[in-house]
C-alpha positions as CSV (number, residue, x, y, z in Angstrom):
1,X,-12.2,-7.5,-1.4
2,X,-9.0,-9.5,-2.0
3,X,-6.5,-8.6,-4.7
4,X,-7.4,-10.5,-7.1
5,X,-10.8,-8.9,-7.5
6,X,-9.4,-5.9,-7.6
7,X,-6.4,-6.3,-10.3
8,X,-9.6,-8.2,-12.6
9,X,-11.4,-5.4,-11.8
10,X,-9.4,-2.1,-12.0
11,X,-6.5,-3.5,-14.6
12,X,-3.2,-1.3,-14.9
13,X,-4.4,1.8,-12.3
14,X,-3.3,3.2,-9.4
15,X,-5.8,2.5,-6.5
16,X,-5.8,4.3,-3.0
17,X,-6.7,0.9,-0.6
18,X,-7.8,0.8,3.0
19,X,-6.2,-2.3,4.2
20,X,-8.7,-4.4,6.5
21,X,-6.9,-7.3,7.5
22,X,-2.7,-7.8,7.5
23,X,-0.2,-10.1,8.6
24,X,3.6,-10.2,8.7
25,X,5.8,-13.1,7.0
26,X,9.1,-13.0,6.8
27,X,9.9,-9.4,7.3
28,X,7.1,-8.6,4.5
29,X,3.6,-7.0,5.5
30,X,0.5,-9.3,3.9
31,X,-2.3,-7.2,2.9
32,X,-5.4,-10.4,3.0
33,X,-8.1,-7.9,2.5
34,X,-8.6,-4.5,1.3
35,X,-11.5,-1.9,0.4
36,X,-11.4,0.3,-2.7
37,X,-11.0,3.9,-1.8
38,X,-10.2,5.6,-4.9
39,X,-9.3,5.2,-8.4
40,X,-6.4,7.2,-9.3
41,X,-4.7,9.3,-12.2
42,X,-0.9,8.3,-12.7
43,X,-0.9,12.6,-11.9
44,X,-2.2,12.2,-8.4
45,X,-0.8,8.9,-7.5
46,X,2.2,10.1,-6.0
47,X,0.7,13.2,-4.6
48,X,-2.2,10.9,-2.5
49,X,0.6,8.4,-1.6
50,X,2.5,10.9,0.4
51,X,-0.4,12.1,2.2
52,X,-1.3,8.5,2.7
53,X,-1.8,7.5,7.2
54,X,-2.6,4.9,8.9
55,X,-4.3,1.9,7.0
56,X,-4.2,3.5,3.9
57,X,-1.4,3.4,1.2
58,X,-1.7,3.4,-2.9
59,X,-0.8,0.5,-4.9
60,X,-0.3,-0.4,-8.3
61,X,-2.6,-3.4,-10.2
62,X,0.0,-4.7,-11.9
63,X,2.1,-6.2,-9.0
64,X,1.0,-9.7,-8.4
65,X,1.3,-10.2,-4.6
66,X,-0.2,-7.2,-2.5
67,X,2.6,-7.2,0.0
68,X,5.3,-4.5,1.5
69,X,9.0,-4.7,2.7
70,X,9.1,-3.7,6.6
71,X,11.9,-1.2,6.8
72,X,13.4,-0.8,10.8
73,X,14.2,2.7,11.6
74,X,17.4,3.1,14.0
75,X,16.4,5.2,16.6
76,X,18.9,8.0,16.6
77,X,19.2,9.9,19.9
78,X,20.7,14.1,20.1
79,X,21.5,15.7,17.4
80,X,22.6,14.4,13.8
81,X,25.5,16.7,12.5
């Protein structure tokens, strides 16, 4: 299902989103396709989003582009004081 569909078809919710097919432009993760996992509460939203792995992430219908900033971790090595 591509975005669109899904912001016509669950307008203003929180929905939890398997993402099926991605690509990266300019530093920003593409989401092309996604499948419909559950319809959240604005209560749980937050609460499934941290428990969130893999291909699956919560997003809001009201955000026009279904797309995510890549954030670079250092890797820190010993012990942070």
């Amino acid at each position: 299902m591509n975005w669109n569909d899904v912001r016509s078809t669950y307008p203003d919710k929180f929905i939890l989103l398997k993402s099926l097919k991605e690509h990266i432009e300019d530093n920003k993760k593409c989401i092309d396709d996604v499948a419909v996992v559950k319809v959240l509460d604005d209560d749980e939203a937050t609460e499934v989003l941290v428990k969130c792995k893999g291909k699956d992430f919560v997003y809001h219908t009201s955000k026009e582009k279904l797309e995510m900033d890549i954030v670079q971790m250092p890797i820190l090595r010993g012990i942070v004081r």
